[in-house]
NULO-236837 format. One record per residue: x, y, z of N, C-alpha, C, O in turn. Coordinates in steps of 0.1 Angstrom, whole numbers. Atoms other than C-alpha are relative to their C-alpha. Last residue first. Layout:
N
[[X, Y, Z], [X, Y, Z], [X, Y, Z], [X, Y, Z]]
...
END
This chain:
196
[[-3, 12, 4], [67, 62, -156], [0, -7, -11], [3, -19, -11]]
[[-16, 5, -1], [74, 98, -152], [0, -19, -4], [9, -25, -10]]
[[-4, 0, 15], [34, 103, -158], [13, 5, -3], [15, 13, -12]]
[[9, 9, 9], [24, 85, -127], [8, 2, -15], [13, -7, -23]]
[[-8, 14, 0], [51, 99, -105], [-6, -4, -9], [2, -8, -17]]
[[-15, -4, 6], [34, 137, -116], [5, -11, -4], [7, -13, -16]]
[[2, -4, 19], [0, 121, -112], [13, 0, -6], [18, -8, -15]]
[[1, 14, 0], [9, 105, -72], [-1, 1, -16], [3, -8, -24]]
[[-9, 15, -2], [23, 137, -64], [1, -8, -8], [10, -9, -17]]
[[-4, -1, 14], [-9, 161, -75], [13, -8, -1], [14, -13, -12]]
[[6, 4, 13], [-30, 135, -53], [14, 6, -11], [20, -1, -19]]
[[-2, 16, 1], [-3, 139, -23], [-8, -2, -15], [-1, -5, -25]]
[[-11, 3, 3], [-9, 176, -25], [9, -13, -6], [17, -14, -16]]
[[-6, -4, 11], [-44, 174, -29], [19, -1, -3], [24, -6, -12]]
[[8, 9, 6], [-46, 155, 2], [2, 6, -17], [10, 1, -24]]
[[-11, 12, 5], [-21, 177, 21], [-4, -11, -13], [4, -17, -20]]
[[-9, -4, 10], [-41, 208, 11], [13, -12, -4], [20, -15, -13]]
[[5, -2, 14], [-72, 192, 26], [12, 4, -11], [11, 1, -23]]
[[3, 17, 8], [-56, 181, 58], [-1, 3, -17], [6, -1, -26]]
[[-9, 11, 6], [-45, 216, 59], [-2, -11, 0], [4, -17, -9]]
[[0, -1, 15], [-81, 230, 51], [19, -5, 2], [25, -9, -8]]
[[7, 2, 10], [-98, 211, 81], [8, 7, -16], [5, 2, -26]]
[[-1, 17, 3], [-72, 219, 105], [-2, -7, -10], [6, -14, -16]]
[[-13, -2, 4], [-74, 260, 98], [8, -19, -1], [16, -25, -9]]
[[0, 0, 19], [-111, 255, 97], [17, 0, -5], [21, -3, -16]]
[[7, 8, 9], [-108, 240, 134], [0, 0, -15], [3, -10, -23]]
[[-9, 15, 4], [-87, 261, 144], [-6, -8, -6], [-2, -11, -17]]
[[-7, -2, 6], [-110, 291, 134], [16, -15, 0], [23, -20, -8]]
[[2, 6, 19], [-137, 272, 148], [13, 7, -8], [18, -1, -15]]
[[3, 13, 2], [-122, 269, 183], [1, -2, -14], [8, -8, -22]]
[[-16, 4, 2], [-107, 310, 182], [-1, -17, -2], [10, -21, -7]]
[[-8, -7, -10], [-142, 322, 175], [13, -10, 0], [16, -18, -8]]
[[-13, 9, -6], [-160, 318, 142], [7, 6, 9], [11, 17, 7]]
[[-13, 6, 6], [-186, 341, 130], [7, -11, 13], [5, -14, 25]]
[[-2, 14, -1], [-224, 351, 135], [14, -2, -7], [15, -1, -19]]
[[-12, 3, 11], [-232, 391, 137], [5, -13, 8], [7, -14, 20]]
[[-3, 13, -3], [-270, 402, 144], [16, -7, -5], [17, -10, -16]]
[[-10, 3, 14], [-277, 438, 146], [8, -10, 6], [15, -9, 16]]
[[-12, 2, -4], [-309, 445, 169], [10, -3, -14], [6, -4, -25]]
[[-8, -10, 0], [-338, 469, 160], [14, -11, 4], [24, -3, 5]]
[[9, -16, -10], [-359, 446, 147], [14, 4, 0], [23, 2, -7]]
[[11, 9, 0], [-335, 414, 133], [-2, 14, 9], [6, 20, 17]]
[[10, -9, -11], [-305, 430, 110], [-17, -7, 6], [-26, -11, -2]]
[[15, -1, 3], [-281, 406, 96], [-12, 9, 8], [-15, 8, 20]]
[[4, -11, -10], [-243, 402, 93], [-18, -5, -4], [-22, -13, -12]]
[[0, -17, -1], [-219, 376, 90], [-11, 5, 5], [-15, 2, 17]]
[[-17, -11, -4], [-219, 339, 93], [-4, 12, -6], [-12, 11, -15]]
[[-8, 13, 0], [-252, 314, 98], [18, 5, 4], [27, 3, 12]]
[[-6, 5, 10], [-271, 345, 101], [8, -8, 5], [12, -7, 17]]
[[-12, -7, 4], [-295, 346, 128], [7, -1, -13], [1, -8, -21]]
[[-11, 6, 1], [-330, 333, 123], [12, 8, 2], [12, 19, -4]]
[[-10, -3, -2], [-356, 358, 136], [14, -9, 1], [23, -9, 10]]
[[-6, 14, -9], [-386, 355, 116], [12, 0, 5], [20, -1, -5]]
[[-12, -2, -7], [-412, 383, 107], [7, -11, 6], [3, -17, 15]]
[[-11, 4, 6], [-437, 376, 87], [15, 3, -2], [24, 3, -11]]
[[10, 11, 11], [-467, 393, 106], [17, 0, -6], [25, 9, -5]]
[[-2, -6, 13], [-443, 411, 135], [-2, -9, -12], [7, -17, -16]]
[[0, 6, 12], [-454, 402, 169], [2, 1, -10], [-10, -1, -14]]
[[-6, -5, 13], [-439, 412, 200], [-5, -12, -7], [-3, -24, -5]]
[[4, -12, -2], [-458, 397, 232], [1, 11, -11], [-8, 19, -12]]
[[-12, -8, 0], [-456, 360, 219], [-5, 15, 3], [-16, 19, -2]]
[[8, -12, -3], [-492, 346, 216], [17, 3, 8], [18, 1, 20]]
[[6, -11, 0], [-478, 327, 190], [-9, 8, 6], [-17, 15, 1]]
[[8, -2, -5], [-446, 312, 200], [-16, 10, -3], [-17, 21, 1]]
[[0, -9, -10], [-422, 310, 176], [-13, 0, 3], [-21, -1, -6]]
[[11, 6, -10], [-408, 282, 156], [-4, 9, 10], [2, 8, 20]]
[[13, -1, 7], [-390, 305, 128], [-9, -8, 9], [-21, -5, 7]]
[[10, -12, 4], [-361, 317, 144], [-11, 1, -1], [-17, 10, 4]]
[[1, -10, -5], [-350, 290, 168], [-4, 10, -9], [-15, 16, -4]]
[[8, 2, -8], [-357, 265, 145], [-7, 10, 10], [-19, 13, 12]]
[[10, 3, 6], [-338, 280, 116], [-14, -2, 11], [-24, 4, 10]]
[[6, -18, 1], [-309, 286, 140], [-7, 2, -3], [-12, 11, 4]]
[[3, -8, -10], [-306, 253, 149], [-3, 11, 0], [-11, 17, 7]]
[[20, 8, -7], [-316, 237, 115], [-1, 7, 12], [-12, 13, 15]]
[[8, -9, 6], [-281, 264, 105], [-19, -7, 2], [-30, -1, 3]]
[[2, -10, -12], [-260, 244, 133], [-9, 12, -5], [-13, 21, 2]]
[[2, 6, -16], [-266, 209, 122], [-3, 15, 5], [-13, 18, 11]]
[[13, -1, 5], [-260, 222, 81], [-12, -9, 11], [-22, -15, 8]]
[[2, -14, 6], [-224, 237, 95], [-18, -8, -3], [-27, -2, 4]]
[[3, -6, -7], [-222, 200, 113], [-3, 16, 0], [-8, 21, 10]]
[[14, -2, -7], [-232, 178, 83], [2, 14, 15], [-8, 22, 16]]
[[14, -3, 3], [-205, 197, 62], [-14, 0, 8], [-22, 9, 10]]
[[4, -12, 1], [-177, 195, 88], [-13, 7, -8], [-19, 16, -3]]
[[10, -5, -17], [-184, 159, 92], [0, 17, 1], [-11, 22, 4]]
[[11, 2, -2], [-182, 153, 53], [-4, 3, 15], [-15, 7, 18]]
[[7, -8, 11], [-152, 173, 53], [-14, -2, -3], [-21, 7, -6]]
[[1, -15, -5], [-132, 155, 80], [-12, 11, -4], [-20, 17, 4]]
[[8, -2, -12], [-146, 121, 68], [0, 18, 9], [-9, 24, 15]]
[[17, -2, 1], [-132, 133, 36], [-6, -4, 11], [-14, 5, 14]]
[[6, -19, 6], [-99, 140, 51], [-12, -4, -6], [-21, 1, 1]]
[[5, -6, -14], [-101, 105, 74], [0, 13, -11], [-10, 20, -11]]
[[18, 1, -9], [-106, 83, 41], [0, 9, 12], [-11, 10, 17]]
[[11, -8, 11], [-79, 101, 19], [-8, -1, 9], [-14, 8, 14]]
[[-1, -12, 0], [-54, 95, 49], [-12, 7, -5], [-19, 16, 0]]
[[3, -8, -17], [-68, 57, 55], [3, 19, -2], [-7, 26, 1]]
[[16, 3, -6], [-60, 53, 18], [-10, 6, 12], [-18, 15, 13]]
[[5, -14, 12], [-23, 70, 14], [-20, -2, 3], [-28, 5, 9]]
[[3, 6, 15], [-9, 48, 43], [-13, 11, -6], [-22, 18, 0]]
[[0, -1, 15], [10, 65, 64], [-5, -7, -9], [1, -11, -20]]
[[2, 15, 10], [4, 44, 100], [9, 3, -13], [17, -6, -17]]
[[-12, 14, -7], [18, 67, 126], [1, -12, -13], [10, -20, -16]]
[[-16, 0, 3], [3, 97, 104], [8, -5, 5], [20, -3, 3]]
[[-4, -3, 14], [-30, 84, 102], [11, 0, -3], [16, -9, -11]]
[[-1, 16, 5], [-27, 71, 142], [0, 2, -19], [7, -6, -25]]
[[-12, 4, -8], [-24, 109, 150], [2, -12, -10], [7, -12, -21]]
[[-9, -4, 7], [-55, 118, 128], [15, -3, 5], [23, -1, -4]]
[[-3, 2, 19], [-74, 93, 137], [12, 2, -4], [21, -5, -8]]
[[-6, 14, 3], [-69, 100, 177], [4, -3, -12], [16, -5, -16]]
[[-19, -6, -3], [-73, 143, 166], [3, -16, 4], [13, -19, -3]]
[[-10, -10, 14], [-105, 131, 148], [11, 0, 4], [21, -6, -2]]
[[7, 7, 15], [-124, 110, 176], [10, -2, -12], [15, -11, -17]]
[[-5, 10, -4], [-116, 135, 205], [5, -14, -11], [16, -16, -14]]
[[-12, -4, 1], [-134, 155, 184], [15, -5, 7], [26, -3, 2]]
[[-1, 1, 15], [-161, 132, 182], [14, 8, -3], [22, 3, -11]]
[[-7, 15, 1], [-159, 129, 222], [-1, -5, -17], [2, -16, -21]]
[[-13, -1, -4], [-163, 163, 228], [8, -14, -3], [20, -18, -4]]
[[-8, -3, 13], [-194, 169, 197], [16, -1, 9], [26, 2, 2]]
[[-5, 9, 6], [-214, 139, 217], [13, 6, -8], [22, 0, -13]]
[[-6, 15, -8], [-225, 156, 249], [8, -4, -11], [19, -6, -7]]
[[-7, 1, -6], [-231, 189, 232], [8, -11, 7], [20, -11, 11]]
[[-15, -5, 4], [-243, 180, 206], [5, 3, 7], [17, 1, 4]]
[[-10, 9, 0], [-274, 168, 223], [13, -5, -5], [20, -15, -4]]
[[-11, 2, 13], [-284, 198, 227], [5, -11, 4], [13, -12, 13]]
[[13, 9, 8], [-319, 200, 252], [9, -2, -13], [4, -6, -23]]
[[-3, 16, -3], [-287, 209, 280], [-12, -4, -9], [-16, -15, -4]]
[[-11, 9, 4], [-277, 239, 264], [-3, -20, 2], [2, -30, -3]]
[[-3, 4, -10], [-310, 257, 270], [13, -12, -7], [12, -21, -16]]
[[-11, 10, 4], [-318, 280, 247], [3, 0, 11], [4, 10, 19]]
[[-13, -4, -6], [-353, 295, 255], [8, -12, -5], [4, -24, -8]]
[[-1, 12, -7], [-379, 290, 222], [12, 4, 12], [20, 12, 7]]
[[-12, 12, 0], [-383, 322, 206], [4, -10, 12], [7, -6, 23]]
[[12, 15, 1], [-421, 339, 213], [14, -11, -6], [12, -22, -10]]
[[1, -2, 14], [-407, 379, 205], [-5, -16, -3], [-11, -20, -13]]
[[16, -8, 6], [-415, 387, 244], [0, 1, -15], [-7, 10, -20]]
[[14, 7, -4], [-391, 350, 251], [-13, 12, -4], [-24, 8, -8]]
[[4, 9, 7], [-359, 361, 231], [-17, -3, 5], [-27, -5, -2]]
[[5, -6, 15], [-352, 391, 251], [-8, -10, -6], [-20, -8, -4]]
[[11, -16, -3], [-354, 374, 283], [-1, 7, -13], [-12, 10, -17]]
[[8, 4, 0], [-332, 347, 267], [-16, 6, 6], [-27, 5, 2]]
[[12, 3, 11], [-312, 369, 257], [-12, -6, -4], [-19, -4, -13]]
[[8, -7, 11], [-303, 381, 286], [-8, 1, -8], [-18, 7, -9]]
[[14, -5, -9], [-298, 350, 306], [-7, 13, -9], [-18, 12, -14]]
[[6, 6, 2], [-271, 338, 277], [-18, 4, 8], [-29, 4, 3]]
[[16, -8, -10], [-254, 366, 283], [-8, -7, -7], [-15, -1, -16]]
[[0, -16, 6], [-218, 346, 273], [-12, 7, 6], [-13, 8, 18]]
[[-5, -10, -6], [-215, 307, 274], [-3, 13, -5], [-5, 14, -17]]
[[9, -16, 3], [-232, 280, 259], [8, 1, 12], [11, -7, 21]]
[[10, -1, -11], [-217, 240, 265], [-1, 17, -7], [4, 18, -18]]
[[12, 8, -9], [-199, 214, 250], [-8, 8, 10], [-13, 3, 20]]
[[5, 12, 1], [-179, 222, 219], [-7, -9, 11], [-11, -21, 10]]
[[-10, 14, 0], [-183, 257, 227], [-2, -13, -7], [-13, -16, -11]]
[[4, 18, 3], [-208, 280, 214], [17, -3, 1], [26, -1, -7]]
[[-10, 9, 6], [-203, 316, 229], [-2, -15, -1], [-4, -22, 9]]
[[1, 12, -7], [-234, 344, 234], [11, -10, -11], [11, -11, -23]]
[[-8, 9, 4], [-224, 381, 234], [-4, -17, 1], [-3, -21, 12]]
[[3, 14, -11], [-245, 410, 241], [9, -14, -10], [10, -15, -22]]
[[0, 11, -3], [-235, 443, 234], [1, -8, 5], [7, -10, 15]]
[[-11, 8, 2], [-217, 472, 247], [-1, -12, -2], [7, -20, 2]]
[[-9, -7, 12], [-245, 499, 233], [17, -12, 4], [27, -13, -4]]
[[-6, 8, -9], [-272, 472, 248], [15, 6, -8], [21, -1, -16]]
[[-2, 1, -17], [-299, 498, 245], [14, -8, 5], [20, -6, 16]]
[[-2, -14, -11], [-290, 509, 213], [-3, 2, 14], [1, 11, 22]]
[[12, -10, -1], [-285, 475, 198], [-1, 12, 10], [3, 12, 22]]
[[-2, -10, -7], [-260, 448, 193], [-12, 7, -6], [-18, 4, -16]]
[[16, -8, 3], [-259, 413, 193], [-2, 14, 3], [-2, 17, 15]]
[[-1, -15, -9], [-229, 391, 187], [-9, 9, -1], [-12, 14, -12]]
[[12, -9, 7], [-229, 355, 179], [-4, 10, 10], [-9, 10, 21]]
[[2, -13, -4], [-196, 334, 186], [-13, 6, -5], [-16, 2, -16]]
[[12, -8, 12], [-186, 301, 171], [-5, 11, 13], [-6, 7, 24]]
[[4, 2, 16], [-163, 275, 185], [-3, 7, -7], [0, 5, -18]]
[[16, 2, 3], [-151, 288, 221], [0, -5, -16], [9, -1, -24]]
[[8, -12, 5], [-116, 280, 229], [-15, 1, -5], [-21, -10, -8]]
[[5, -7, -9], [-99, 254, 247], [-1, 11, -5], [8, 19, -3]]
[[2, 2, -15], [-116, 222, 237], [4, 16, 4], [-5, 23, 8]]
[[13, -6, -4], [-110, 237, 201], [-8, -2, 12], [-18, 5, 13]]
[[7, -15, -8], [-77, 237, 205], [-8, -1, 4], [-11, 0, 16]]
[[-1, 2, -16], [-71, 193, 201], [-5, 14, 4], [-14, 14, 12]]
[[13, 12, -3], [-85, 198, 162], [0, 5, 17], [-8, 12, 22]]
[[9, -12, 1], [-54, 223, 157], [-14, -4, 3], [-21, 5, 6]]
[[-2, -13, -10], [-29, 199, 171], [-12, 9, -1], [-17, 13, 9]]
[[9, 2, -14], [-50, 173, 148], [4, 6, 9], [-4, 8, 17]]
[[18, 2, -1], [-41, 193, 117], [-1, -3, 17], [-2, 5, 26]]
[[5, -16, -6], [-7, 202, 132], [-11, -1, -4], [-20, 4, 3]]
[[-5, -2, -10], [-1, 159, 127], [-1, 15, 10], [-2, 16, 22]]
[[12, 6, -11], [-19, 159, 98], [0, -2, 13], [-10, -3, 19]]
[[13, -13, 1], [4, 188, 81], [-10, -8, 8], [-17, -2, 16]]
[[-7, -9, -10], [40, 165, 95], [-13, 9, -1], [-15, 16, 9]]
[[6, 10, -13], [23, 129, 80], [4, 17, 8], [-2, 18, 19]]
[[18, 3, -9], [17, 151, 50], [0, 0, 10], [-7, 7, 17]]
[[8, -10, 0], [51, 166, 46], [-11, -2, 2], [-17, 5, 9]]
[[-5, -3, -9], [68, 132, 54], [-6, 15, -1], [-10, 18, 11]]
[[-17, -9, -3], [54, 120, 23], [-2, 4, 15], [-13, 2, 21]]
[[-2, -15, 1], [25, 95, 21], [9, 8, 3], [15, 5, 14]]
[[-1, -11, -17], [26, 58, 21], [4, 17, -8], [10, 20, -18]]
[[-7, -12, 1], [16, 33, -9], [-3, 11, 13], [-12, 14, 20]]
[[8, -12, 0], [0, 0, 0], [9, 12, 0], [16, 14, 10]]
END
């Protein structure tokens, strides 16, 4: 079975370093601001728990008829520590093993898991927007308060901003070197191909 360069096993290897952060940083961030709350309100998605003015908003959230977030009705949280856990083992044992296969198969598992979990965390937001209470105190006929997934968005008077905090940014920085080793290795394996 063909083995992968010494530059892979060394990019999958700062992959899963960059995997291991996201324990200690938040994942995902969503920042709320508005003229009453001129220093904003902040709520942080880890991989196992909500942090930030969670109480707040949830007082906000309830006279517009949004569900309260409660960390513990996520069952992502219990499972996304021990999935990540999961990845950075793989990816270790990848680059103990080298073989070209196993590599391909954990970067597309990377990539398939990063897909379902971006289209995990937009049903939550979806939910939260659009399932709302109707005898809610605030009501605005077709009005629905999804956040944005990433960047900006205006909901009533507040201004909604969804990005990556220092977790997901490792994370994406994990996710695209795997990816560059994988390419790498592919354009490799062509070059040798057509020397022979």
């Amino acid at each position: 079975m063909k083995k992968i360069s010494v530059i892979s096993r060394i990019g999958i290897v700062v992959a899963s370093l960059c995997f291991l952060a996201t324990y200690k940083f938040p994942f995902w961030v969503i920042y709320l601001t508005a003229p009453q709350y001129p220093e904003g309100l902040t709520l942080y998605i880890w991989l196992h728990k909500i942090t930030g003015n969670l109480e707040i908003i949830n007082g906000l959230n309830h006279y517009i008829g949004m569900a309260t977030i409660d960390q513990d009705s996520f069952p992502e949280f219990r499972m996304l520590p021990y999935a990540m856990g999961f990845i950075v083992l793989t990816g270790l044992i990848t680059a103990l093993l080298r073989k070209k296969t196993i590599f391909y198969a954990w970067t597309i598992f990377l990539v398939l898991f990063s897909a379902l979990a971006v289209f995990d965390f937009w049903r939550w937001e979806y939910a939260y927007g659009h399932h709302l209470d109707p005898d809610a105190a605030i009501q605005v006929p077709g009005m629905s308060y999804q956040p944005p997934l990433i960047g900006y968005k205006q909901l009533l008077n507040f201004g909604a901003y969804s990005y990556p905090h220092g977790g997901g940014w490792f994370y994406i920085a994990g996710v695209s070197i795997a990816c560059l080793c994988m390419i790498f290795e592919i354009i490799k394996a062509r070059k040798n191909k057509s020397r022979q």
